[in-house]
C-alpha positions in Angstrom: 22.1 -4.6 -2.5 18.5 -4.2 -1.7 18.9 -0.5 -3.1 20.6 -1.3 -6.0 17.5 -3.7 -7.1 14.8 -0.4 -6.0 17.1 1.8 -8.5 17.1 -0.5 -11.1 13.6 -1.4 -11.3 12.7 1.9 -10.7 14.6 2.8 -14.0 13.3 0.1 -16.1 9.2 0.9 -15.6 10.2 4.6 -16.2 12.4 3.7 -19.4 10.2 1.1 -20.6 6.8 3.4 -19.4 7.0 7.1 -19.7 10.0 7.7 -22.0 8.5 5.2 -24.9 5.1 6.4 -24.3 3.4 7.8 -27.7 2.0 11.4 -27.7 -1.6 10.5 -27.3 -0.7 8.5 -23.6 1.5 11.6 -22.3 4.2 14.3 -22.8 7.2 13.9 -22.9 8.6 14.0 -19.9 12.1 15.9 -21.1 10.5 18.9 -22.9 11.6 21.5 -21.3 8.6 23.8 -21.8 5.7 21.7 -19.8 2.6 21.8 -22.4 -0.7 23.6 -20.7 -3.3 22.6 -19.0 -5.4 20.3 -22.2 -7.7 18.0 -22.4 -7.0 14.1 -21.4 -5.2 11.8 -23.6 -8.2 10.4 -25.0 -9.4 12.9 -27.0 -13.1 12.2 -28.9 -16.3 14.4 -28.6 -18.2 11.7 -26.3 -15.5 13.2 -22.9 -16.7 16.7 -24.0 -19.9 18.7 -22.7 -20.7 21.9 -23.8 -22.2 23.4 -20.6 -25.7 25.4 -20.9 -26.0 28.7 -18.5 -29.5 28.9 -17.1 -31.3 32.1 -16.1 -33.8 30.1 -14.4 -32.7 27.5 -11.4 -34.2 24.4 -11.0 -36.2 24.0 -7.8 -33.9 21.2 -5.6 -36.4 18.4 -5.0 -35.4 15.6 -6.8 -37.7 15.7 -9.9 -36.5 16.6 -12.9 -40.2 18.2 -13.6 -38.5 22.0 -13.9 -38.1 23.4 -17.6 -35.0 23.9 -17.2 -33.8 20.7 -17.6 -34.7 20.3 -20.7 -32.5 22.6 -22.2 -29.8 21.0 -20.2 -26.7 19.4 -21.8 -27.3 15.7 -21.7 -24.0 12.7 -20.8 -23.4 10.3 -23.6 -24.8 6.9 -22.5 -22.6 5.6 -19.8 -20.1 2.3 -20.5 -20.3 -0.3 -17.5 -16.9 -0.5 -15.7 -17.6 -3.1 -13.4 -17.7 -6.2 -13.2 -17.9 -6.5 -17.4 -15.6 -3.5 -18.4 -16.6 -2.2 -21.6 -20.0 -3.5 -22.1 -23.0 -1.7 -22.0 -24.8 -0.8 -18.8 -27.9 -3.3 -17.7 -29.7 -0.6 -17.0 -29.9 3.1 -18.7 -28.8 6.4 -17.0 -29.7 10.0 -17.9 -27.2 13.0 -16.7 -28.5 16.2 -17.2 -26.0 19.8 -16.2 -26.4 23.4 -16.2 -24.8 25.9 -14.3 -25.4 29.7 -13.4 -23.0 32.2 -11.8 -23.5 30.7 -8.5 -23.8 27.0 -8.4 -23.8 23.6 -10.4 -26.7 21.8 -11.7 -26.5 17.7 -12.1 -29.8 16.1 -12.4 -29.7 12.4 -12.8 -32.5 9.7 -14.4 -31.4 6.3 -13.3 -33.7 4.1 -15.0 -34.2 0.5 -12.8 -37.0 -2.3 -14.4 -37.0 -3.6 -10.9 -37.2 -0.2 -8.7 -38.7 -2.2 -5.8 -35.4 -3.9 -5.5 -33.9 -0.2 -5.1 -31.2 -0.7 -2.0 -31.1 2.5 0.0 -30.7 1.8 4.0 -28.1 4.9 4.7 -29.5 8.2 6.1 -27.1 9.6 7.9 -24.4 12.3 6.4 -21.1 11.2 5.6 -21.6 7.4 6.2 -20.4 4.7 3.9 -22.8 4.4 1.4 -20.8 1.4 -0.7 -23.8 -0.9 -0.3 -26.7 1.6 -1.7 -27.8 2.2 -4.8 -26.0 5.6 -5.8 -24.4 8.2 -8.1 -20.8 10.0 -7.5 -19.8 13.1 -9.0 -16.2 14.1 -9.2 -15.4 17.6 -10.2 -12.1 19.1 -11.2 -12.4 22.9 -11.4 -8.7 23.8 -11.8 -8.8 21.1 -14.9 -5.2 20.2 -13.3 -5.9 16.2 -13.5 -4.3 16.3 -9.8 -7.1 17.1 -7.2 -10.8 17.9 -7.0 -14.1 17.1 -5.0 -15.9 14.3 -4.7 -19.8 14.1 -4.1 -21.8 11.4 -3.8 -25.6 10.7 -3.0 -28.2 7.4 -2.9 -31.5 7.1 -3.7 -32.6 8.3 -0.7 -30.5 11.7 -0.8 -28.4 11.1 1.3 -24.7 12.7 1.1 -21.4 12.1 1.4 -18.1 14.1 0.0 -14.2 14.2 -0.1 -11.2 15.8 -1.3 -9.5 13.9 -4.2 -6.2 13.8 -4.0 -3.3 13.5 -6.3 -1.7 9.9 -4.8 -2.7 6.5 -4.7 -3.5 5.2 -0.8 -2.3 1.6 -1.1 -3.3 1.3 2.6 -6.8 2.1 2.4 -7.9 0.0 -1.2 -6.2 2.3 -3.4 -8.4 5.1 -2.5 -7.6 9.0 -3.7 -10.6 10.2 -1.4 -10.6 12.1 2.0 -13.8 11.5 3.2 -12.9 13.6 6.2 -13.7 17.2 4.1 -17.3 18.3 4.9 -19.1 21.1 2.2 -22.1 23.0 1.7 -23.9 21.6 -0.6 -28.0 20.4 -1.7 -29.1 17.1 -2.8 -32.0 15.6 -3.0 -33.9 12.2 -4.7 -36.8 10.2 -5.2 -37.8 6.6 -5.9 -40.6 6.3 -8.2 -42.2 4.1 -11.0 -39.3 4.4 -13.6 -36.1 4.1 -10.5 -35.1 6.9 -9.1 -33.9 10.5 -9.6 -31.5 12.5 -8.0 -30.8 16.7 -8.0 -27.1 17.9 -6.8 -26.5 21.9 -6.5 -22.9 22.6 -5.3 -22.2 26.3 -4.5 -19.2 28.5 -6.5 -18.9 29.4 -2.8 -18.2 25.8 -1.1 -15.2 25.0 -3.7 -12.2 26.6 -5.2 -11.8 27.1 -8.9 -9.6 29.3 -11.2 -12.3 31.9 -12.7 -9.9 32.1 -15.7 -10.5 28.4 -16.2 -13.7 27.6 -18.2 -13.1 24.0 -18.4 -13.8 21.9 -15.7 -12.4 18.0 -15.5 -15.6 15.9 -14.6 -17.2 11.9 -14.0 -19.3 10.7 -13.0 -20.5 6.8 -11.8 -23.8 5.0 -11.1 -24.0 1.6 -8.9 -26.4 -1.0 -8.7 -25.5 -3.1 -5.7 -27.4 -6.0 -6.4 -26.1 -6.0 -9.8 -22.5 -5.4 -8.7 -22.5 -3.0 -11.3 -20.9 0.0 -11.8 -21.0 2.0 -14.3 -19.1 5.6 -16.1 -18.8 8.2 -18.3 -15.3 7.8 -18.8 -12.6 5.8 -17.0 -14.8 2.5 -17.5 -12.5 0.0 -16.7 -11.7 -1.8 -13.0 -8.2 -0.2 -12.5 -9.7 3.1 -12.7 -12.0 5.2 -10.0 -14.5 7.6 -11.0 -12.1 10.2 -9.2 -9.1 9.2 -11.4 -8.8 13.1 -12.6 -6.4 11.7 -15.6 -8.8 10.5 -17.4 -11.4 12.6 -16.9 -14.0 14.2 -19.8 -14.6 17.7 -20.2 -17.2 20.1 -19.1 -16.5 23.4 -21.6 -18.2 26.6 -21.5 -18.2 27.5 -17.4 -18.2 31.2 -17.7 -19.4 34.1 -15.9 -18.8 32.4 -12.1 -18.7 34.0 -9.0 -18.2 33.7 -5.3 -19.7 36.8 -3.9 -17.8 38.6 -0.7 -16.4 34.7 -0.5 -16.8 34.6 3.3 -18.0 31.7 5.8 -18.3 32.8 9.1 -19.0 29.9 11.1 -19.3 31.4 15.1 -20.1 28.4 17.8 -21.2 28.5 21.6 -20.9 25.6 23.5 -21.9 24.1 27.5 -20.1 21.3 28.8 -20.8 20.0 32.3 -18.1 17.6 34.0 -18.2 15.8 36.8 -14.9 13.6 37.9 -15.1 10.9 40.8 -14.3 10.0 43.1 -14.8 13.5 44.6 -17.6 15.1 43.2 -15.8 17.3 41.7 -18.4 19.1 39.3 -17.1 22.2 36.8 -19.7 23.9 34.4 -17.8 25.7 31.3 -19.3 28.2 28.3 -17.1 28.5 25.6 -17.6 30.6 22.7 -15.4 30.2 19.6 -15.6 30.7 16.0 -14.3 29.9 12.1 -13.7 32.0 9.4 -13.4 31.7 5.6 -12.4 33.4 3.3 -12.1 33.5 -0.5 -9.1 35.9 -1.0 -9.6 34.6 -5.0 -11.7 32.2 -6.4 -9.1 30.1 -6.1 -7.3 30.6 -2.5 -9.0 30.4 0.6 -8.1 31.8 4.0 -9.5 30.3 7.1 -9.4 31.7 11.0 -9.9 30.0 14.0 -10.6 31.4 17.1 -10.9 29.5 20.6 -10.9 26.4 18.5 -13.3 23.2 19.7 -13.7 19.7 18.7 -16.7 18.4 21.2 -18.3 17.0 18.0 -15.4 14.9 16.5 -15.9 11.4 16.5 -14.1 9.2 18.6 -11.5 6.4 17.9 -11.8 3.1 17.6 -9.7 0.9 20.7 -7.1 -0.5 19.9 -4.6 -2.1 22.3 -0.5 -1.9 21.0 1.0 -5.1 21.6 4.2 -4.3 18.9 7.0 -2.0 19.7 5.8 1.0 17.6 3.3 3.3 17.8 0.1 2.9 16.9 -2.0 5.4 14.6 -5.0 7.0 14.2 -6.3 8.8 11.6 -6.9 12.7 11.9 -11.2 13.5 12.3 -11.2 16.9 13.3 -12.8 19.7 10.4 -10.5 22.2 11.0 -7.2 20.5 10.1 -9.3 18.1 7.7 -10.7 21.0 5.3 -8.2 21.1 2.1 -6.2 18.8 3.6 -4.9 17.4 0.6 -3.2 20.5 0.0 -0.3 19.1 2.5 -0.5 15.7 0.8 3.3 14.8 0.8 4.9 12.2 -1.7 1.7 9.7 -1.1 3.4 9.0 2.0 0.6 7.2 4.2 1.4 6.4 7.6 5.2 6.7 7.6 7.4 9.1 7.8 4.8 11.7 7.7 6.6 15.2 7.7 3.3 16.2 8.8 0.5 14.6 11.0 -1.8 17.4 12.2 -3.1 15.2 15.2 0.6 16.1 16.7 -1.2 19.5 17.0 -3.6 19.8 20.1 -1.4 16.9 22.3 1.4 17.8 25.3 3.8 15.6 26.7 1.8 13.0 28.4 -0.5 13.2 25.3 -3.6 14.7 26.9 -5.1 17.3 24.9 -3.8 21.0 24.6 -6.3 23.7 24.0 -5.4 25.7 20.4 -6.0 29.0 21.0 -6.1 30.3 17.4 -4.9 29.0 13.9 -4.8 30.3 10.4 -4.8 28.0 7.9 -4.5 29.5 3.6 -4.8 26.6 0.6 -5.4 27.1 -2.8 -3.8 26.7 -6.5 -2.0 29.7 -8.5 -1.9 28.4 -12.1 -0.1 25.3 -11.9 1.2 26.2 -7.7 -1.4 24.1 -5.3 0.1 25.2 -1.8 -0.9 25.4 2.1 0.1 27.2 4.7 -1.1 26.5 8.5 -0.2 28.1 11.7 -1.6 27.4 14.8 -1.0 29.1 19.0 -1.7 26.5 21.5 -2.0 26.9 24.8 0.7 26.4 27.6 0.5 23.5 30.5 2.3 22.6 33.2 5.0 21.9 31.1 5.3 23.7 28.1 4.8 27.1 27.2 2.3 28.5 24.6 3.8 27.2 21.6 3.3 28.2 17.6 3.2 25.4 15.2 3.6 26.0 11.8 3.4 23.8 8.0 3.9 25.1 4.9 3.9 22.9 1.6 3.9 23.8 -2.0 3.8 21.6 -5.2 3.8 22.6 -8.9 2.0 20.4 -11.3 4.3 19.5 -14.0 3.5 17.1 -17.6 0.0 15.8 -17.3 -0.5 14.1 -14.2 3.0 14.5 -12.6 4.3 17.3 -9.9 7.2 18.3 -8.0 6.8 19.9 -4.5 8.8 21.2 -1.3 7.5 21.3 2.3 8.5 22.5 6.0 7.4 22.4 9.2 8.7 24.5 12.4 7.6 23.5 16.2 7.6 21.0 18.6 4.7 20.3 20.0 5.7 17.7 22.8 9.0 19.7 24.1 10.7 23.2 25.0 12.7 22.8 22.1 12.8 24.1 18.8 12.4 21.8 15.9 12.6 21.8 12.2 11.6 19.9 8.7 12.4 20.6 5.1 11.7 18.3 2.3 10.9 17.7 -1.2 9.1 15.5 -3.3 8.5 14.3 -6.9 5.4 12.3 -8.1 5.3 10.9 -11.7 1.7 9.7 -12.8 0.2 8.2 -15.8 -3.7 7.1 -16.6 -2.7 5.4 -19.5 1.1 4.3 -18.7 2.0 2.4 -22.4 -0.8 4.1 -24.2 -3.3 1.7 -22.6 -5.5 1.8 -19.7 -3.2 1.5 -17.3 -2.1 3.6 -14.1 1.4 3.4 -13.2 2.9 5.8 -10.0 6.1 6.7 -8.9 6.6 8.7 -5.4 10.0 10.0 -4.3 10.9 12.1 -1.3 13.8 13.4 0.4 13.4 15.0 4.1 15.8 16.7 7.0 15.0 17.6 10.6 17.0 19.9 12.5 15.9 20.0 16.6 17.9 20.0 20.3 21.5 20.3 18.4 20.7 16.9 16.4 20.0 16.5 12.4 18.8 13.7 10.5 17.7 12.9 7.0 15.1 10.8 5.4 14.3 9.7 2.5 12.5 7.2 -0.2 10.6 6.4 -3.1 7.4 4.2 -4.1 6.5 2.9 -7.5 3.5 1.6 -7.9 1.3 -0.2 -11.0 -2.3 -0.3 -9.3 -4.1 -2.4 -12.2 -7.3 -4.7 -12.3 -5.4 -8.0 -14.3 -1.4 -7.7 -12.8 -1.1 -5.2 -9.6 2.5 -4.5 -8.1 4.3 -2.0 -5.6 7.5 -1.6 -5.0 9.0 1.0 -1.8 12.0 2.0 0.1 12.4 4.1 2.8 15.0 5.2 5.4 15.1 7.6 8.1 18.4 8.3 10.2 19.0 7.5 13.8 18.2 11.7 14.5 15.5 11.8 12.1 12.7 13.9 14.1 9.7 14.4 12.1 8.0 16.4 15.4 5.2 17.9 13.5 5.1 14.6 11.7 4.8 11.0 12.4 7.4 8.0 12.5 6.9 4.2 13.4 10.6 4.1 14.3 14.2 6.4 13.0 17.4 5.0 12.4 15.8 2.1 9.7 15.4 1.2 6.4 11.9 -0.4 5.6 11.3 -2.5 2.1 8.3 -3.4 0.5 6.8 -5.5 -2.4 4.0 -7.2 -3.5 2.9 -8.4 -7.2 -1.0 -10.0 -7.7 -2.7 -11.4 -10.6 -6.3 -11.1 -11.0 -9.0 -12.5 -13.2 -12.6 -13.4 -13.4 -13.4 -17.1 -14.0 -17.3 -17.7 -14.8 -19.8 -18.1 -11.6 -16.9 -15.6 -9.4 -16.4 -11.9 -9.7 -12.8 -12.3 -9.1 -9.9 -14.3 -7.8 -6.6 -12.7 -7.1 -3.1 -14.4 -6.1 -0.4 -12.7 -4.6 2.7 -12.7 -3.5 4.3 -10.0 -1.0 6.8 -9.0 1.2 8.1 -6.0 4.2 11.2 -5.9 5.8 12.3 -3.4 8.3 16.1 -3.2 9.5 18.5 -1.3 11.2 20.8 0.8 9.0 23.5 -2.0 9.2 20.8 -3.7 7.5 20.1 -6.5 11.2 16.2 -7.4 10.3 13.8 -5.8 13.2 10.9 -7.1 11.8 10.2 -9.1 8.2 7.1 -10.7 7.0 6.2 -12.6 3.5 2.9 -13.0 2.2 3.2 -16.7 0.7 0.3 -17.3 -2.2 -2.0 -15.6 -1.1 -5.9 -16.1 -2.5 -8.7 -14.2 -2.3 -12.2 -15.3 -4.2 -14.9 -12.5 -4.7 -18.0 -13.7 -5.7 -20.8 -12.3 -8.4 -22.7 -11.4 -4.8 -19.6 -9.7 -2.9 -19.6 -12.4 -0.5 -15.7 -12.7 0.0 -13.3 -15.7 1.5 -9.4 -14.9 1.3 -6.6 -17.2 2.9 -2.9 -17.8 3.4 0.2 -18.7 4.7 2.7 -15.8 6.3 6.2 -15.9 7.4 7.7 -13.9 10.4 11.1 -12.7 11.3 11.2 -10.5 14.5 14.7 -9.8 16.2 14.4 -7.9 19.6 17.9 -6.2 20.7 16.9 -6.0 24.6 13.9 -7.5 26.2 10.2 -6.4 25.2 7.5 -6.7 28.0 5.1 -7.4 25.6 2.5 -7.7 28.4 2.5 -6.9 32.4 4.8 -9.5 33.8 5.1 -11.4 30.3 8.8 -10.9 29.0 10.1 -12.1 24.9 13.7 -12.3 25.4 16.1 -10.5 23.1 16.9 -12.8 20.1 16.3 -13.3 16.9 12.6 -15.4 15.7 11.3 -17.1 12.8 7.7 -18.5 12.8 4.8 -19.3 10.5 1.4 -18.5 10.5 -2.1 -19.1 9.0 -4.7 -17.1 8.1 -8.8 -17.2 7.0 -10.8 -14.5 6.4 -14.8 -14.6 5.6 -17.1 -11.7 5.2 -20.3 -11.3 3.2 -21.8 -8.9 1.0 -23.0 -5.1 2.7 -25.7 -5.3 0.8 -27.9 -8.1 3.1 -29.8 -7.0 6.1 -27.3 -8.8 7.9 -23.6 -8.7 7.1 -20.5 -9.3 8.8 -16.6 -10.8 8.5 -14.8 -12.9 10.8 -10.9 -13.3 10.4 -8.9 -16.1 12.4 -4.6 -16.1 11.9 -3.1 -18.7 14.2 -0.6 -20.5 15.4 3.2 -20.4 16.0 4.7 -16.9 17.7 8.3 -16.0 19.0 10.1 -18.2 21.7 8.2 -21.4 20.5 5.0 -19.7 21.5 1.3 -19.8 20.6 -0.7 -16.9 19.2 -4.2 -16.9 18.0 -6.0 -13.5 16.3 -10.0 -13.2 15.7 -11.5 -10.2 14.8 -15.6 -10.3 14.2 -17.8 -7.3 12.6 -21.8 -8.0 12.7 -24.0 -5.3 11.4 -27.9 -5.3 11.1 -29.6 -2.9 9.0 -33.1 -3.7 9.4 -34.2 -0.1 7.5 -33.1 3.2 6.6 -33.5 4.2 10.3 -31.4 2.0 12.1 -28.7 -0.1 12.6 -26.6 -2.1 15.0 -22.8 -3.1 14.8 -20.8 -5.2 17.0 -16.7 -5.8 16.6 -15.0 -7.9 19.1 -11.5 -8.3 18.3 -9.3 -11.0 20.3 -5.6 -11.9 21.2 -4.8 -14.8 22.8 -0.9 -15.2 23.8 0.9 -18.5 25.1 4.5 -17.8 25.5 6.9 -19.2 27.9 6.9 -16.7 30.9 3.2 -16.6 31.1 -0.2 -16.6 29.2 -2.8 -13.9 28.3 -5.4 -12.7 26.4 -6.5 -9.3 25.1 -10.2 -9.1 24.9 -11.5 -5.3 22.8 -15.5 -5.1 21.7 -17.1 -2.3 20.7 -21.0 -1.8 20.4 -22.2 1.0 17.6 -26.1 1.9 17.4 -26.9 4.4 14.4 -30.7 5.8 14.6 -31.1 8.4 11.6 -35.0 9.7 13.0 -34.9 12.4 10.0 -32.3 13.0 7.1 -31.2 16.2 9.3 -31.3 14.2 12.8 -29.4 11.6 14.1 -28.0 9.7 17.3 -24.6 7.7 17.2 -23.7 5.8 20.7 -20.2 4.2 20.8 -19.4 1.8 23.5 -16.0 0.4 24.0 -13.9 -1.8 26.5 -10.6 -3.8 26.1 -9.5 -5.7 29.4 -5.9 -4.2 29.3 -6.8 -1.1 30.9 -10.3 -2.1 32.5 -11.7 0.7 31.2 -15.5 1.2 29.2 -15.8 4.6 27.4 -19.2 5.5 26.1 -19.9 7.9 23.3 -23.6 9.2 22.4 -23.5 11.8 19.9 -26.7 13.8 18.6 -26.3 15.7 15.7 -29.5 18.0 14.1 -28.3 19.2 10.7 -30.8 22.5 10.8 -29.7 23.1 7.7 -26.2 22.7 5.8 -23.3 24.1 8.0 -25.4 24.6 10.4 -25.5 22.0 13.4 -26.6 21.4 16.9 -24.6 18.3 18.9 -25.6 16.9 22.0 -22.7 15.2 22.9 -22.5 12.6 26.2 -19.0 11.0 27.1 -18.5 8.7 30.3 -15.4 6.5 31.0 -15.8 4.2 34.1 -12.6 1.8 35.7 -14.1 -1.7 35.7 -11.1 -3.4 37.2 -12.4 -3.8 40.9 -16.3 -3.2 40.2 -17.9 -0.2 38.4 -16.2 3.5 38.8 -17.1 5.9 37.0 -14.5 8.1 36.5 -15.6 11.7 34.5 -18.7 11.9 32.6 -19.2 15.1 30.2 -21.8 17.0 28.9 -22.0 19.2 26.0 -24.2 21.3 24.0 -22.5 22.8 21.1 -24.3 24.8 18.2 -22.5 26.2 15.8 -23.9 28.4 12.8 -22.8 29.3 8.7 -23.2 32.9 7.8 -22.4 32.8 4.2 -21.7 36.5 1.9 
């Protein structure tokens, strides 16, 4: 029954969506000859910029004082798309661009009555910056309307960047970035009398672009903070991002680029001193390693890695799994996250992945494997975006050296839509062969009914083939992500033999249902106020419930300040076949459990010197139990060269065979000393396995790609006393030859 309604209502928003759209919202979907590459569906002369070639660069030091921008081409006057879509901006913004063969010019005038009031506390590269004054670039050099790059900088130049990609993330705020990516690129601004001013020059050589292509997609956004105001060139409305490629204006004109040889060669040495107790037992290691990148095209790039090392990657947050599926953690290492949004697969999030790259680098007990070398090739061939990575890691006690390979390919297809295949071959985690083929279809529209609207639909289909067992998988998402009515609608099932070993999967043999509908608006004196309504519902594929929850109304209230309450009922249904020992010694019987629960959440705007949330759910849990959930976040940013966090999440479990409570903090200090150098320590501890891990991190940016860490880890076994149990050492330098 429950597929019957997805089908149907999957039919209807397509019939009633893309089929009746008019010409200027889409293309028919049914022509059989896919139009080319064009310009967005809105079509007037303020989304077009003629780009001007300069022989003379400007000098990168946040004035706008060199000549040369004033034969730039200048933006139209922005629109503001937040919180009053539509209206005009409260404050003016100038966007000036120019190119030459080997990088792109933006120079940006952001005009501010009040520039005292300027908020820019973040230093450090590749930080959040959602609280600071700042402008975000998103480029689209294939002009595909799928994918692109994202670069963003504050007003005091500092930098963060991403990969777009070409699916909504319901799980992370409906986000197409991956912040993960990491370029070469300049930046640099200043705060004077008038607001502040800002310079971007991003290399040919740091992205990929189709030299054949002379018309890039492009936005970009300005936000005030303490305005709550954001403001666009084009996609000015709330549903939309600046990185919503659909909608995107034009730059025209980019001729005459170039790459040079197109190679990175990014060789690294590192130190690392460990000492284990009890024992003693000291070992001193050099290890040299290396990357390499190359530009076969403009548009396809080739990497090499040799001896590969992640001493530098940032650790993960503690968490402590009290459900009966896995937990997981998002992938941080550069390697596996440059063009990852190549291997993007059917928007699928968190599960089933048919690829999770953090599967590579971990053996059977999950410690870490050493990867010898990889090879990794992205890029785009007319409308073909594909990747193709291969990686040798190294044998253990129990496994040989094993090759793990992923290959995905997707065509682009109408405007914003694509079809796509991928496969996977190895098995990291046993002797055993293993296998994965799949295929997917996305259908996307920026203005679904000739309006403003985005409406999504994701399907997949997937088979594994491993240890003399096959399974399928497969499901589809539809999705209408919009400011005034928001909805989602997914299903998903995965056979019993369903092996995803490159991939990731909560749990196989189940179907999992999800829904959700919301309705926002924005009474006077609030930003915003949203009720909602959803429901998730996993079950066996006899269709027994494992686990079900329903959002009852559910309320959240923004206000003009971003100071945020949100607060609701939620019903559970949990039905355990055998006996889960949800703690040491603390047994839930198998049976079948229905309980209610409260939640209230409270967090106030980034923007103060002093910020935080607290979130409290309580009170009934299985077996006529009693559960109560706090998690607190307290930050302090006293100035652009420091600040203090502190999270402290808590369970606390009263069930009949016993009580307990699970106790996690976690202490981050951030000191940026210069734009280029800064220390991040990390300390965590969680009373389930007694254990406090420490993390100090140095990092001197000498210049970009070209880093020094000073990295420090120490775990200690607090259970009976203080143990210290391995502390590490490690130097690493690594260095970007570019030709």
């Amino acid at each position: 029954m429950r597929q019957r309604v997805v089908a149907v209502l999957t039919c209807v928003l397509l019939a009633g969506g893309w089929l009746s759209a008019t010409p200027a919202a889409g293309a028919d979907l049914f022509n059989t000859a896919p139009p080319p590459v064009e310009a967005p569906a809105v079509d007037d002369s303020l989304r077009r910029v003629q780009m001007v070639k300069t022989e003379q660069p400007p000098i990168i030091d946040g004035r706008l004082s060199d000549t040369a921008w004033g034969r730039a081409a200048v933006l139209p006057e922005f629109t503001q798309a937040f919180p009053n879509a539509g209206a005009p901006p409260s404050a003016r913004t100038e966007v000036r661009l120019l190119f030459d063969a080997d990088y792109v010019y933006i120079g940006v005038r952001a005009f501010d009555s009040e520039p005292e009031k300027i908020i820019a506390k973040e230093r450090q590269r590749d930080i959040a910056m959602d609280q600071d004054d700042f402008v975000a670039v998103a480029l689209d050099p294939f002009h595909d309307r799928r994918r692109g790059y994202y670069f963003q900088v504050n007003a005091v130049a500092n930098r963060r960047d991403g990969l777009i990609t070409p699916h909504t993330d319901t799980e992370n705020g409906g986000l197409q970035i991956q912040f993960e990516w990491d370029g070469i690129w300049h930046a640099e601004a200043v705060i004077d009398e008038q607001g502040w001013t800002a310079e971007l020059a991003i290399p040919m050589k740091t992205i990929s672009f189709d030299p054949d292509q002379t018309t890039w997609g492009f936005n970009v956004e300005r936000v005030i903070p303490r305005r709550n105001e954001t403001m666009r060139w084009t996609a000015a409305t709330r549903t939309k991002q600046v990185v919503t490629m659909g909608d995107a204006g034009n730059l025209e004109g980019l001729t005459g680029l170039r790459q040079g040889l197109g190679i990175d060669l990014v060789p690294y040495a590192k130190f690392t001193g460990t000492r284990e107790t009890p024992g003693g037992n000291d070992t001193f290691l050099f290890k040299p390693g290396g990357d390499l990148y190359y530009k076969v095209t403009p548009s396809v790039t080739a990497a090499l890695t040799v001896n590969t090392d992640f001493a530098e990657t940032e650790v993960d947050d503690r968490r402590v799994n009290l459900t009966r599926f896995p937990l997981f953690f998002p992938e941080k290492r550069r390697f596996f996250n440059q063009d990852a949004n190549y291997f993007k697969f059917a928007g699928t999030e968190q599960t089933p992945l048919p690829f999770f790259s953090r599967r590579i680098g971990l053996g059977l007990d999950r410690t870490p494997i050493d990867l010898l070398a990889g090879v990794k090739v992205t890029g785009q061939v007319g409308r073909v975006n594909f990747g193709l990575l291969s990686v040798q890691a190294d044998k253990t006690d129990g496994l040989n050296s094993k090759n793990l390979s992923v290959g995905r390919a997707s065509m682009g297809i109408f405007d914003e839509s694509s079809i796509g295949v991928v496969f996977t071959h190895g098995n990291p985690a046993s002797k055993a062969d293993n296998l994965l083929g799949g295929a997917d279809l996305t259908l996307k529209s920026s203005n679904f009914l000739g309006t403003s609207q985005v409406a999504e639909l994701d399907a997949y289909v997937m088979r594994s083939e491993g240890e003399g067992q096959t399974g399928n998988a497969f499901g589809a998402k539809l999705l209408y992500p919009n400011f005034t009515w928001d909805a989602g609608l997914t299903f998903g099932q995965s056979g019993a033999t369903f092996n995803p070993a490159l991939g990731f999967i909560d749990l196989a043999g189940t179907r999992d249902y999800k829904g959700w509908v919301g309705r926002s608006w924005r009474p006077a004196g609030l930003d915003s106020v949203r009720l909602g309504l959803g429901a998730t519902n996993k079950t066996t594929l006899d269709n027994r419930t494992i686990q079900g929850v329903i959002s009852l109304p559910e309320l959240r209230l923004t206000t003009t300040s971003q100071d945020g309450i949100s607060a609701g009922p939620i019903l559970f249904q949990e039905q355990y076949f055998v006996p889960f020992e949800i703690a040491p010694g603390v047994m839930i019987p198998s049976g079948n459990y229905t309980y209610l629960t409260y939640y209230l959440a409270l967090a106030s705007a980034p923007t103060r010197a002093v910020s935080g949330s607290i979130e409290v759910g309580c009170c009934e849990y299985v077996r006529e139990g009693r559960r109560m959930d706090l998690d607190a976040r307290l930050v302090w940013r006293p100035s652009t060269f420091f600040n203090l966090g502190a999270t402290y999440s808590q369970v606390k479990l009263d069930l009949p065979d016993g009580k307990f409570t699970v106790h996690i903090g976690q202490l981050n200090l951030n000191m940026t000393l210069t734009r280029n150098l800064s220390w991040n320590l990390v300390g965590q501890y969680d009373n389930v396995s007694h254990e406090f891990g420490l993390n100090s991190r140095m990092r001197w940016a000498v210049q970009p790609g070209s880093d020094l860490f000073l990295v420090f880890n120490h775990h200690a076994d607090t259970e009976r006393g203080w143990h210290s149990n391995v502390s590490e050492l490690s130097t690493k330098l690594g260095w970007t030859f570019r030709f």
